[in-house]
PADREN-259501 format. One record per residue (C-alpha): residue in three letters; x, y, z. Coordinates in pm, whole numbers, padded with zeros to 5 digits, always signed. Each point is the difference from the previous one (the first is absolute). Last residue first. Example, Ala and Ser with C-alpha at 12.3 -4.5 7.8 and 13.67 -1.06 7.14 Angstrom:
<rs>
SER+01367-00106+00714
ALA-00137-00344+00066
</rs>
This chain:
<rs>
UNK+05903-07656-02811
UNK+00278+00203+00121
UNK+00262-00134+00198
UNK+00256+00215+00004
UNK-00163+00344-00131
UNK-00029-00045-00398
UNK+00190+00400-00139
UNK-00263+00209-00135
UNK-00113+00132+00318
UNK+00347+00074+00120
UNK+00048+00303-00237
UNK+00181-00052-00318
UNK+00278+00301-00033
UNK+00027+00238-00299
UNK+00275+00178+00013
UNK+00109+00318+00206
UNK+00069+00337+00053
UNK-00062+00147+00264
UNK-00158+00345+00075
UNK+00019+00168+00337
UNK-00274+00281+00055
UNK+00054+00184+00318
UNK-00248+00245+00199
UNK+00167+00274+00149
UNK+00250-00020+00305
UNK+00258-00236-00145
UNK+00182-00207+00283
UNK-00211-00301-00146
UNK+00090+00071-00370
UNK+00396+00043+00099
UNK-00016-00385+00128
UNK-00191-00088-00305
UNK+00252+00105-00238
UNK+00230-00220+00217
UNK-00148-00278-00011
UNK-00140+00005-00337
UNK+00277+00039-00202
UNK+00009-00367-00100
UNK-00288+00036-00190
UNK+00196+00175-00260
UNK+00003+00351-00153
UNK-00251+00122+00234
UNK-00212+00348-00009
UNK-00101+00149+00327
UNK-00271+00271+00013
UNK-00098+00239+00262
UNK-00327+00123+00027
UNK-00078+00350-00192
UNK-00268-00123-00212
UNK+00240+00018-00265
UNK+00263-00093+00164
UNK-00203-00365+00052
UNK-00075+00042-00375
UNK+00429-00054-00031
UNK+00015-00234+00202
UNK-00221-00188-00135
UNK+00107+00024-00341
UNK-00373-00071-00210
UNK-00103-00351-00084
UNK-00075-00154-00344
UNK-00180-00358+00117
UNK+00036-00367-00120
UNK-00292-00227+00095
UNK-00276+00078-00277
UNK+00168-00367-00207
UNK+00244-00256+00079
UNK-00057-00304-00180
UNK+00297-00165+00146
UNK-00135-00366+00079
UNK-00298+00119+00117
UNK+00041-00169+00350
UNK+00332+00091+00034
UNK+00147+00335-00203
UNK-00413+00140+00028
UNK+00012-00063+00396
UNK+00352+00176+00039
UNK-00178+00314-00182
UNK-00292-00007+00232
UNK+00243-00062+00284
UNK+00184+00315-00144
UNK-00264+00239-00104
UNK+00361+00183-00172
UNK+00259+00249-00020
UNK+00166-00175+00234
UNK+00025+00251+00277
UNK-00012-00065+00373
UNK-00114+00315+00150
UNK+00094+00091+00351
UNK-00226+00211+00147
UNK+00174+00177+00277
UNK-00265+00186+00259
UNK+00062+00374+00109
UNK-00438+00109+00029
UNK+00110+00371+00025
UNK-00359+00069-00127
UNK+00073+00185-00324
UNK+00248-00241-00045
UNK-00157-00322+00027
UNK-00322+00175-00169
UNK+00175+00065-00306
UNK+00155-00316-00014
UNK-00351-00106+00001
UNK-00067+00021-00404
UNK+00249-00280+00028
UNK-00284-00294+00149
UNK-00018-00200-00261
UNK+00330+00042-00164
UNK+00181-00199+00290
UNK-00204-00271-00079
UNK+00097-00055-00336
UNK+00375+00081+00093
UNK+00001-00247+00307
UNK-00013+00143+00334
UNK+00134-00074+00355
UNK-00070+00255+00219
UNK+00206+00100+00277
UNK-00078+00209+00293
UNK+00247+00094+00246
UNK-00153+00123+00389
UNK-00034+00276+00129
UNK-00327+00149-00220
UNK-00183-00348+00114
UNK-00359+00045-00069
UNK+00052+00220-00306
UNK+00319-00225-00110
UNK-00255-00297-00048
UNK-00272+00251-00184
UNK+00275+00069-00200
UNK+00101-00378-00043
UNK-00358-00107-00103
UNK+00055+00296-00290
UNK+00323-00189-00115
UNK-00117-00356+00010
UNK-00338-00041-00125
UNK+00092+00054-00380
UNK-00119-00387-00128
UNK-00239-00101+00328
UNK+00069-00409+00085
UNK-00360-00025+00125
UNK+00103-00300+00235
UNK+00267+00140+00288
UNK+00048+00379-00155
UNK+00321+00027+00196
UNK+00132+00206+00291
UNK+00353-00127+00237
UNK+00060+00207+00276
UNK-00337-00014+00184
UNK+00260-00204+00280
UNK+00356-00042+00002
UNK+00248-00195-00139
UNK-00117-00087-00405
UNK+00279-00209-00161
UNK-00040+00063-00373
UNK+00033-00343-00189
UNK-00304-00150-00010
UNK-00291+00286-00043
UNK+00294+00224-00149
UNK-00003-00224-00291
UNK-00308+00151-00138
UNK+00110+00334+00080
UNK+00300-00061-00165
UNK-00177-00125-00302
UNK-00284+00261-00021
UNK-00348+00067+00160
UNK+00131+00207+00302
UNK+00101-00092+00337
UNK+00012+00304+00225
UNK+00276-00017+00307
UNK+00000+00190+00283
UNK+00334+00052+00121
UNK-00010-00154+00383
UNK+00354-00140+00000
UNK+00140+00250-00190
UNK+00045-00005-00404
UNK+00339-00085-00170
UNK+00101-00360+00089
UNK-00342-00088-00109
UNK-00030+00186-00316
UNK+00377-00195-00076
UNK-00164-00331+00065
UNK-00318+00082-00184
UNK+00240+00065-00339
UNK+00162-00303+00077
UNK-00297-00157+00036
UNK-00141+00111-00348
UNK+00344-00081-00199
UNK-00005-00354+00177
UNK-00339-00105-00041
UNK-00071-00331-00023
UNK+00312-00116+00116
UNK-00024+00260+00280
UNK-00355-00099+00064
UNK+00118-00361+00072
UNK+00296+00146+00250
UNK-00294+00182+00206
UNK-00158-00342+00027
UNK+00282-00179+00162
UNK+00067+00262+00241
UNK-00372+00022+00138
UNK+00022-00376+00006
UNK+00393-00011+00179
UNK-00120+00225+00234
UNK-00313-00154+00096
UNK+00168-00335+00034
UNK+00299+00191+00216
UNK-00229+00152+00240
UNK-00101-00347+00049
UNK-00360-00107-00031
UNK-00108-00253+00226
UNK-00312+00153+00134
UNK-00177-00214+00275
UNK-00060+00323+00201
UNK-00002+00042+00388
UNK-00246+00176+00164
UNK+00004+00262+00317
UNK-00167+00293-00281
UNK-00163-00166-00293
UNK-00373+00147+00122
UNK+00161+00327+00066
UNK+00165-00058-00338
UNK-00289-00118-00198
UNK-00265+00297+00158
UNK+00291+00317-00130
UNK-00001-00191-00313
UNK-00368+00000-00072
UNK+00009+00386+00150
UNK+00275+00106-00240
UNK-00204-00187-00309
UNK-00310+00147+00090
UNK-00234-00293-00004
UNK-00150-00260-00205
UNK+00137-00321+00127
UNK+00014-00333-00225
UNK+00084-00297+00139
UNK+00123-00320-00189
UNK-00120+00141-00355
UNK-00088-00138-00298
UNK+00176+00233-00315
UNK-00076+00277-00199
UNK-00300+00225+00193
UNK+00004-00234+00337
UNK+00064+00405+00124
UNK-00015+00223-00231
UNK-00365+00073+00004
UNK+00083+00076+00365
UNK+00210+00294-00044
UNK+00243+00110+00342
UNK+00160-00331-00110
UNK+00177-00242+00230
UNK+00055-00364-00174
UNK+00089-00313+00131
UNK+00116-00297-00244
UNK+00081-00334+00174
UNK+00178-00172-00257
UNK-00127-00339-00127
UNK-00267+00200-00256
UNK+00298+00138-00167
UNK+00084+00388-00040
UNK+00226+00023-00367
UNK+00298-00215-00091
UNK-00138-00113-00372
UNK-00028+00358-00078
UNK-00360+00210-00237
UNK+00204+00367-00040
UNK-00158+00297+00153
UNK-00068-00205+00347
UNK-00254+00164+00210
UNK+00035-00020+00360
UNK-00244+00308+00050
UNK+00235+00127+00262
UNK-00040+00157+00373
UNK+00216-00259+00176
UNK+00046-00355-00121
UNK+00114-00289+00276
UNK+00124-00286-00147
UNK+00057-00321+00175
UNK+00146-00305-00107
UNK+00243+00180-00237
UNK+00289-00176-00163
UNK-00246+00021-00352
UNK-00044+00399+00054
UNK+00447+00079+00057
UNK+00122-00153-00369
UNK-00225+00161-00218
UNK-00082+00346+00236
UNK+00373+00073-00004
UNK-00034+00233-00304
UNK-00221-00047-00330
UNK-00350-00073-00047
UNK-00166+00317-00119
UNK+00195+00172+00284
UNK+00145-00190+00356
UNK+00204+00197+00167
UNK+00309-00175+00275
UNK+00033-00216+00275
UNK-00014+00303+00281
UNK+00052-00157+00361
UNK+00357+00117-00017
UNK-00109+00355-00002
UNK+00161+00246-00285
UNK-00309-00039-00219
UNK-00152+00223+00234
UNK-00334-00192+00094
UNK-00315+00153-00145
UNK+00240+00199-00214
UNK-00121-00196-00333
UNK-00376-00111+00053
UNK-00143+00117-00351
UNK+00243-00188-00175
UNK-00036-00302+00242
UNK+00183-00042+00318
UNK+00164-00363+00082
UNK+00066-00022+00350
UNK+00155-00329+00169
UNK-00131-00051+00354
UNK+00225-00034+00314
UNK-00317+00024+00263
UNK+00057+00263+00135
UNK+00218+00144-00243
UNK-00245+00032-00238
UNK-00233+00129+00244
UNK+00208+00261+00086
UNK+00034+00102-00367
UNK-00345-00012-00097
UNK-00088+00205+00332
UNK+00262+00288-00072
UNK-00153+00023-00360
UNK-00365+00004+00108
UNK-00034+00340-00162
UNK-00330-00071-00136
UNK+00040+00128-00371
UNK+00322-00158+00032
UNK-00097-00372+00084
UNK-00289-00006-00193
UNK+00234+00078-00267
UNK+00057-00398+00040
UNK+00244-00227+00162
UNK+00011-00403+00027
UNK+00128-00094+00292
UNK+00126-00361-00031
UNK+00041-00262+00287
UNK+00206-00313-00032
UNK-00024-00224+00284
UNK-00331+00113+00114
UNK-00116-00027+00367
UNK-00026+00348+00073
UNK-00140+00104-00327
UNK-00278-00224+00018
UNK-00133+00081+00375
UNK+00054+00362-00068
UNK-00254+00017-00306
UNK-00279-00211+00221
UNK+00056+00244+00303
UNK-00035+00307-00220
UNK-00311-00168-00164
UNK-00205-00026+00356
UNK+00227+00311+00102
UNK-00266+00172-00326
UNK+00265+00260-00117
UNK-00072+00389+00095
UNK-00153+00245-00261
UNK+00112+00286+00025
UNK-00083+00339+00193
UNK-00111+00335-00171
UNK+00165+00270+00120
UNK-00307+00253-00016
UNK+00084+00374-00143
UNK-00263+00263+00149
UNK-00303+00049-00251
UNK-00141+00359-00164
UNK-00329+00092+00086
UNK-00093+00194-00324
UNK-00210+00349-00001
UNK-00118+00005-00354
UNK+00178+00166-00356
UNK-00026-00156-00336
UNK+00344+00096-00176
UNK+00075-00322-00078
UNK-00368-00145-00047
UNK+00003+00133-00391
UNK+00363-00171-00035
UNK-00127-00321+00045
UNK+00187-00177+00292
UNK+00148-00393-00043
UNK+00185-00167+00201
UNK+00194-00335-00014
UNK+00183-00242+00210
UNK+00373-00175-00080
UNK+00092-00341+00192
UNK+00152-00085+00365
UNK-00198-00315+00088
UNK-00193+00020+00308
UNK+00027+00304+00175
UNK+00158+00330-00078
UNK-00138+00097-00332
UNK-00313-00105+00025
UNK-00030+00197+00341
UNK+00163+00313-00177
UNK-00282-00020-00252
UNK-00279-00015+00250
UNK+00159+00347+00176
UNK+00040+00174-00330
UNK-00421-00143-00093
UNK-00097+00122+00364
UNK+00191+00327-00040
UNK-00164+00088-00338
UNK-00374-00099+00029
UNK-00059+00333+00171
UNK+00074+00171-00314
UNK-00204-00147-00256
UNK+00019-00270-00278
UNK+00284-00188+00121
UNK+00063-00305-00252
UNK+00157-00321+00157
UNK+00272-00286-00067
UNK+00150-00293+00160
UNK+00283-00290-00034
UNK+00083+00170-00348
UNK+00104-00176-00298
UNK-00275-00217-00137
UNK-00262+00294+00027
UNK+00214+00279-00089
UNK-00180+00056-00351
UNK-00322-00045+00223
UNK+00061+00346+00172
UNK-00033+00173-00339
UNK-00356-00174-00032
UNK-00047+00225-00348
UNK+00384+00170-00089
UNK-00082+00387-00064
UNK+00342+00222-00033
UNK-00191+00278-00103
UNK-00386-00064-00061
UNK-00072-00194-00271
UNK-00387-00046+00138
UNK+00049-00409+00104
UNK-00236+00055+00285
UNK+00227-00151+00247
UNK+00083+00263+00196
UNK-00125+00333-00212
UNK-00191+00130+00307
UNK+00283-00076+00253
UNK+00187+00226-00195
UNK+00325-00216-00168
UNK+00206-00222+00273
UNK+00347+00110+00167
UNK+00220-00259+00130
UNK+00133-00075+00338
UNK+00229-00327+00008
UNK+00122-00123+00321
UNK+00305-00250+00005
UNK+00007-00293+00246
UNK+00264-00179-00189
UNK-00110-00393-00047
UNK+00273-00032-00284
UNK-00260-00117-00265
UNK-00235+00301+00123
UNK+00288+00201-00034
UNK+00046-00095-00367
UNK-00364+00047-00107
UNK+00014+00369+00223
UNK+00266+00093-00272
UNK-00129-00164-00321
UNK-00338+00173+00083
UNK+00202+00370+00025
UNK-00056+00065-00335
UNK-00389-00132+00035
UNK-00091+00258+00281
UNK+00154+00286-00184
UNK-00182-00117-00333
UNK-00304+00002+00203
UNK-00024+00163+00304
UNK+00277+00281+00096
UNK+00280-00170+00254
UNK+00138+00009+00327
UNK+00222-00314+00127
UNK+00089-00068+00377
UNK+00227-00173+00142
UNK-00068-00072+00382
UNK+00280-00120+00201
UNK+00253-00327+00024
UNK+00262+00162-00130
UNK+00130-00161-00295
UNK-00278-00104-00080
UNK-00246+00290+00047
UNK+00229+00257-00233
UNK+00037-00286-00222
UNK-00364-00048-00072
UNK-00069+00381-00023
UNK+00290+00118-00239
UNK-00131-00315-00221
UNK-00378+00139+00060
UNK+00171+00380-00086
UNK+00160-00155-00308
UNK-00287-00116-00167
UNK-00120+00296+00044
UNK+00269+00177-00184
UNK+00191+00295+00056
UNK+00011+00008+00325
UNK-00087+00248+00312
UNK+00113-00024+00285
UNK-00248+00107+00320
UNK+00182-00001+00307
UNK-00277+00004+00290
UNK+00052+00219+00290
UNK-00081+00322-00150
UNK-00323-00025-00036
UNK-00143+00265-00145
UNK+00114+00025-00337
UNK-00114-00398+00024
UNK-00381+00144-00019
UNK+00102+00180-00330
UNK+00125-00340-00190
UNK-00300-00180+00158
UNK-00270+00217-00203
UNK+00244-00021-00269
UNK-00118-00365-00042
UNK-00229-00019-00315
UNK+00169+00297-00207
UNK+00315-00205+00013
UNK+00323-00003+00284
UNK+00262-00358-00045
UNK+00090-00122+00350
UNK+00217-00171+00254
UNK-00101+00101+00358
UNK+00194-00017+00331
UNK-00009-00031+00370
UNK-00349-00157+00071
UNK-00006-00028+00330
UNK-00394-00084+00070
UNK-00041+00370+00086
UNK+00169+00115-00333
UNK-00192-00208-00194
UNK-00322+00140+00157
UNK+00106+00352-00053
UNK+00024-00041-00398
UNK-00327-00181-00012
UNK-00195+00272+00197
UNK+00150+00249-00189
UNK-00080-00156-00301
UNK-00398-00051+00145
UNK-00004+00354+00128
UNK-00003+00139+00273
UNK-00229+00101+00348
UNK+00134-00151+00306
UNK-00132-00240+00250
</rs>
C-alpha cells in the first residue's frame, strides 16, 4: 500500500488498466485530477472546448481503435453537455468511460444551490450507461476503476459512469491499488453452436446479416471465412459497414432505412444468420425476416436476442468466439449454398445502380471521396446528405473504418468524433463528413485540433441550410419552409482563423483534387463544399415498404 490521494489514486489506476488518453474540460470540481495527471506522464490529457465534445472525442477514440475512451467532466452542466455524447455511444455499443466530478459530498443531493448541483446526477445517465458508481473515499477508487473496466470489456461494449465529489479528491489513505485482469468472454453454448451449424450447412441460400457487433468484436476475419465457407451472401447494416470489405465477392451490398441489396437478397434466404445487431428495421418492408426462414442470431446482449423477430437459435456470446465455435464445428462439411459469385455480384451491383438514380450528385461526390482516401481512411458519417448516402454508397474495406451514430442520429457528432478518431490513429487519414449545421456544433474545437496537432479534414458540405429538415418542409409540408435556412460564416476563412487550414470551393467538382492537397496538409484542414439541398434516403419509400 501507498499513502495518496483519491485523484491520484484515480489518475494512476487508469494508467495501470492502459488507459492511453483523456479528453477533458478542467472546473473547480475536478482540478484535484488536473494536478494528479501533472504527474503522470504517461497519459495524454487533451483538453476540449466543449464537453460534449470530449464524450464525442471519447466514443471515437474507442471505436476506431478498439481501446478505452475516456471522458472527464465537472458535475452538472459539465455532466449534462457531454449527455448527448455518452447517449450516442451507448447507441453505438462503444465502451467509453465517463469520470465526472460531483458537488461536496455534503451538498449531494440536498438541493442547497451549490455550484453545478444536479440532485441524483448519476440518474440523468440512467438510460444511457451500462453502469455507474460514486467513490466516496480513497480506497474505494481502484475497485470502482477495476469494476468499470470489466463493464466495459465484457458483455456488450457500452459507456460506464463515475462520479467523485470534489471534497473526497484530495482525501488522503494508504490505497491498494489493482493489477489489470484480461477479462475472458463469453463462449457460445456448442449445444446452440451445433444447432446454428446444422442450418447453415444445409441451406440453399444462406444470408449473413452483419452488425457493429461485428466491429466492436473484431470478428472480421471470422465473418469473412465463414462466408466463404459456406458461400453465404453478406448484407452489412449501417452500423456493420467494414465487417466484410465491400471489395469481397461474398459482400451483397448495405442495407439502411430500407434501401440497398437487403430487398431483393432477405426473401431468397432460407437461412439467416445475424451477428451482433438489434435487427431493427427503420422503415416497416414487405421483404423483411419471415417465420419460414431459419433465423439465427449471435448477440454478446441477450435482451436482443428473440428482441424483434422469432428466432431459430439464438446464441449470446462474443461474436469472435461464436464464430470461432461455427467454423471448427463447420470444418470437413460441405454446404448446400447455391449462390454464384456472379448472383452476389450482380445484387450488390444492381443495388448500387438504384442509389445512383436516387442520388447521382451525392454518389458521385462519394465516388470521387473514395478514389481519393486510402484503403484504411477512417471515415466519420455525419448527419447530412452525403453522410446519409455514404451508409449505401461508400464502399467501406477495412475494419473500425467506417463510424456512425447507429440510432441516436447526433446533429454536430462528426467532427469532434473524428479527433478523437485521428487521436487513436495519428498515421492514418481521418475524414469527417459534416453538414454545415453540424459542422457548427462542434467549431469552438478548431482550436483544440490545432492546439493539439489533431491533423483531421472536415469536409463541410454547405447548403446554407437544416437540409433534410428543409427537404421535409418542400414534401410533406407542401413548401412551408420555415426555422430551416441558416446564415453561416466562410469556413475557410474561420478555419484561418483558428489557424487550421481552410479550403474554399467554387464547384463541387473540385473536390478531388482540393482534397488530395488537404490530406498531404500537416495542420488540421477545413474543406467547404458547396452544395444543394439533397433528400436523404429516409424520405425516399424503400422497395417494398409497407
Amino acid at each position: 500500500m501507498a499513502q495518496m490521494t483519491t485523484a491520484q489514486a484515480l489518475v494512476r489506476s487508469l494508467v495501470r488498466e492502459g488507459v492511453e488518453v483523456v479528453f477533458g474540460l478542467p472546473g473547480v470540481q475536478i482540478m484535484d485530477i488536473y494536478d494528479a495527471f501533472y504527474d503522470e506522464p504517461g497519459i495524454r490529457l487533451v483538453t476540449t472546448r466543449h464537453e460534449q465534445t470530449a464524450a464525442y472525442m471519447a466514443d471515437g477514440y474507442s471505436r476506431s481503435t478498439g481501446k478505452i475512451g475516456v471522458a472527464l467532466v465537472v458535475p452538472g452542466p459539465g455532466l449534462l453537455n457531454a449527455a448527448a455524447g455518452i447517449g450516442t455511444a451507448y447507441a453505438s455499443s462503444s465502451p467509453v468511460l465517463l469520470i465526472a466530478g460531483q458537488v461536496e459530498s455534503y451538498n449531494i443531493n440536498q438541493g442547497r444551490g451549490a455550484v453545478h448541483e444536479v440532485v441524483d446526477q448519476l440518474d440523468v445517465l440512467k438510460n444511457i450507461t451500462k453502469w455507474r458508481s460514486a467513490i466516496m473515499e480513497p480506497g474505494q477508487v481502484p475497485e470502482a476503476v477495476h469494476e468499470a473496466m470489466r463493464q466495459l470489456k465484457t458483455g456488450r461494449p457500452r459507456p460506464v459512469a463515475l462520479e467523485v465529489p470534489s471534497d473526497v479528491l484530495p482525501k488522503a489513505a494508504d490505497v491498494d491499488l489493482l493489477e489489470p485482469e484480461v477479462f475472458p468472454k463469453q463462449s457460445p453454448d456448442p449445444v446452440l453452436v451445433k444447432e446454428a451449424v446444422s442450418l447453415l450447412s444445409k441451406a440453399q441460400r444462406p444470408v449473413i446479416w452483419a452488425g457493429s457487433g461485428v466491429n466492436s468484436a473484431d470478428a472480421n476475419g471470422e465473418i469473412t471465412r465463414l462466408a466463404e465457407a459456406i458461400n453465404a451472401a453478406v448484407i452489412a447494416t449501417a452500423e456493420g459497414k467494414g465487417a466484410i470489405a465491400e471489395n469481397h465477392p461474398q459482400y451483397a451490398g448495405p442495407c439502411y432505412y430500407g434501401h440497398g441489396s437487403a430487398h431483393q437478397v432477405i426473401p431468397q434466404a432460407d437461412a439467416i444468420l445475424a451477428v451482433g445487431s438489434r435487427l431493427h428495421f427503420f422503415a416497416p418492408v414487405s421483404w423483411a425476416f419471415k417465420p419460414e426462414q431459419d433465423l439465427i442470431h449471435i448477440d454478446a446482449d441477450p435482451e436482443e436476442l428473440g428482441r424483434n423477430w422469432p428466432e431459430k437459435v439464438s446464441i449470446c456470446a462474443d461474436a469472435k468466439l461464436a464464430l470461432k465455435a461455427i467454423l471448427a464445428e463447420l470444418e470437413g462439411r460441405s454446404h448446400s449454398s447455391q449462390w454464384s459469385r456472379e448472383e452476389i455480384a450482380h445484387q450488390r451491383n444492381a443495388a448500387y445502380q438504384v442509389t445512383k438514380e436516387q442520388a447521382p450528385n451525392q454518389v458521385e461526390i462519394i465516388e470521387t471521396l473514395r478514389e481519393e482516401l486510402a484503403d484504411d481512411a477512417i471515415v466519420i458519417s455525419g448527419i447530412a446528405s452525403i453522410g446519409y448516402w455514404s451508409h449505401l454508397a461508400f464502399p467501406v474495406l477495412t475494419p473500425r473504418s467506417y463510424l456512425n451514430t447507429s440510432y441516436f442520429a447526433t446533429l454536430g457528432y462528426a467532427f469532434p468524433t473524428a479527433l478523437g478518431a485521428k487521436v487513436g490513429n495519428p498515421d492514418r487519414q481521418v475524414v469527417a463528413f459534416c453538414g454545415d449545421g453540424g459542422f457548427m456544433y462542434a467549431l469552438s474545437d478548431l482550436a483544440t485540433a490545432v492546439q493539439e496537432g489533431i491533423n483531421v479534414v472536415a469536409i463541410v458540405f454547405n447548403d446554407g441550410a437544416l437540409g433534410a429538415s428543409l427537404m421535409d418542409q418542400e414534401v410533406r409540408y407542401r413548401g412551408r419552409v420555415i426555422g430551416t435556412k441558416l446564415h453561416n460564416p466562410d469556413f475557410a476563412m474561420t478555419a484561418q482563423a483558428f489557424g487550421a487550414e481552410g479550403i474554399k470551393l467554387e464547384d463541387r467538382r473540385q473536390l478531388g483534387e482540393a482534397l488530395s492537397g488537404a490530406l498531404k496538409a500537416e495542420k488540421p484542414v477545413v474543406l467547404e463544399v458547396p452544395i444543394e439541398s439533397w433528400t436523404p434516403p429516409f424520405q425516399i419509400s424503400p422497395p417494398g415498404a409497407l
